[in-house]
C-alpha positions in Angstrom: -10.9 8.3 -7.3 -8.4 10.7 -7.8 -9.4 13.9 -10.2 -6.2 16.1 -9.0 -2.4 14.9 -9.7 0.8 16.6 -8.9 3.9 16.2 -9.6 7.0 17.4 -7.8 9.3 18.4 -10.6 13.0 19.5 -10.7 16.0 18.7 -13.0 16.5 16.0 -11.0 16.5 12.0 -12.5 14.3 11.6 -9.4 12.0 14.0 -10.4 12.2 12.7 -14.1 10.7 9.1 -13.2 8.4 10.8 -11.2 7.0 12.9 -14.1 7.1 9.5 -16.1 4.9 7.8 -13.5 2.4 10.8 -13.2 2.0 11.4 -16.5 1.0 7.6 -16.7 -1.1 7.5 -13.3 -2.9 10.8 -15.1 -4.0 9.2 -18.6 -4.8 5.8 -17.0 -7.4 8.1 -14.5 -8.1 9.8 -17.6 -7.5 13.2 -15.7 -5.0 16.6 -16.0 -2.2 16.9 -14.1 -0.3 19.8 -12.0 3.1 20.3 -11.8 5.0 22.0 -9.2 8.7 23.0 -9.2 10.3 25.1 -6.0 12.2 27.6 -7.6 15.8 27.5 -5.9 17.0 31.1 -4.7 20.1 32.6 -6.0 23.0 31.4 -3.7 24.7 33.9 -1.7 27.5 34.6 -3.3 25.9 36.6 -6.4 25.2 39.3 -4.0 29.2 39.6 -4.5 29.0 40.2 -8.2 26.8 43.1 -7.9 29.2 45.4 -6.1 31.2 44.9 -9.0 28.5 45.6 -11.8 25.1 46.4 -10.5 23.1 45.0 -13.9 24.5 41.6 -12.9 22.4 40.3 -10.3 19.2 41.4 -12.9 21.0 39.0 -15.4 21.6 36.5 -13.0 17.4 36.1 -11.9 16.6 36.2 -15.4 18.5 33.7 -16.1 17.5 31.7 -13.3 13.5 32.9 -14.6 14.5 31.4 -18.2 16.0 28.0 -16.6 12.6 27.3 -15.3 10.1 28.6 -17.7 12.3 26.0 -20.3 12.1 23.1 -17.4 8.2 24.1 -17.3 7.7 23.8 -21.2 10.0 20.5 -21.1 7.8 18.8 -18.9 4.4 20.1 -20.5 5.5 19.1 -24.2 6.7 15.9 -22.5 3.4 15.1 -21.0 1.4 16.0 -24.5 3.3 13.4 -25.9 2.3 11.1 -23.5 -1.5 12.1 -23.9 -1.8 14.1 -20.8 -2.4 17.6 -20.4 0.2 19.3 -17.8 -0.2 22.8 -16.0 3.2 23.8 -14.8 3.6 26.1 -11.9 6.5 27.6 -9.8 6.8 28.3 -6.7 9.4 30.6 -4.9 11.2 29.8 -1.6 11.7 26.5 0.2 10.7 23.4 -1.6 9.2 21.7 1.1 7.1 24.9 1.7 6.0 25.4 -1.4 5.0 22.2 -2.2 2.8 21.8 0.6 1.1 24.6 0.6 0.8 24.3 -3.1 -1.2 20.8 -2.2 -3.2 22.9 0.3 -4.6 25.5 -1.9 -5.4 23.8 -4.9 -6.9 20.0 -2.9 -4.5 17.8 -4.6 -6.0 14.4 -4.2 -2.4 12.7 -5.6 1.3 14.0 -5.0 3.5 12.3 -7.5 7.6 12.3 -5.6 10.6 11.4 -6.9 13.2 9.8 -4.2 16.8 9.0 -4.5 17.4 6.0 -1.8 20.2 6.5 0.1 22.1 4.0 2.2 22.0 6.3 5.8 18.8 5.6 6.7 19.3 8.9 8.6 19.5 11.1 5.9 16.2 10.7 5.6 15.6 12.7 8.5 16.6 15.6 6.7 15.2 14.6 3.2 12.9 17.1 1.4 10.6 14.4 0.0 9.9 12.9 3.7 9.5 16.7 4.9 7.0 16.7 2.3 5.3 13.6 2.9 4.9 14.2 6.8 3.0 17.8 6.1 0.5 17.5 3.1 -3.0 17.6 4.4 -4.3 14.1 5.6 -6.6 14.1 2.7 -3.8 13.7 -0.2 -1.6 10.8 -0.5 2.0 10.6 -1.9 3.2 8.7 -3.8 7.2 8.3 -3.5 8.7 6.9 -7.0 12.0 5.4 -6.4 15.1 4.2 -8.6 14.2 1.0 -9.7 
């Protein structure tokens, strides 16, 4: 049935109970899984700090860098405990670009979401999980974990 998982993973609770529910949809299947976490871009504003000290803005993406390599190995070690074997990747720019063209290229079957339900039904218009969900290839199906 399904023999390649994703998950959309952030340091969001969203995309916590979304990790919980791959990593169960994954052993159940008996398969791997993928993760996939959009790496956010520095805001603005740090461009600021390096007219006052150049070395700054290196500090600033390696830190950024080290934020998600520790997210990655979180969610790997947290998916070995659950009996599942994860491969993390990042993925620069836009999430909603990213993550669909990260479902393009390697023919994920099953895209685990995370979704926070709001009460303005049109917020979802501009929600990155429905952005998602209306541009992965017809062949992959999402699955949107909400807040129980």
């Amino acid at each position: 049935m399904y023999k390649n998982i994703a998950v959309a993973f952030n340091e969001s609770p969203e995309a916590d109970r979304a990790l919980t529910a791959a990593i169960g949809l994954a052993k159940t299947l008996g398969v791997g899984l993928l993760s996939i976490t959009a790496m956010e871009k520095l805001p603005a504003y740090t461009a600021f700090a390096a007219g006052a000290d150049a070395s700054l803005q290196a500090t600033l993406e390696a830190d950024r860098l080290k934020f998600y390599e520790e997210l990655e190995i979180a969610a790997r070690e947290r998916a070995l405990r659950g009996g599942v074997q994860l491969e993390p990747h990042l993925v620069d720019g836009e999430a909603e670009g990213g993550i669909v063209n990260f479902v393009c290229d390697h023919k994920v079957d099953l895209l685990v979401i995370g979704l926070h339900r709001r009460h303005d039904r049109l917020s979802r218009v501009w929600s990155t999980v429905y952005t998602i969900a209306q541009n992965v290839p017809a062949a992959c199906w999402v699955c949107i974990r909400t807040k129980r």
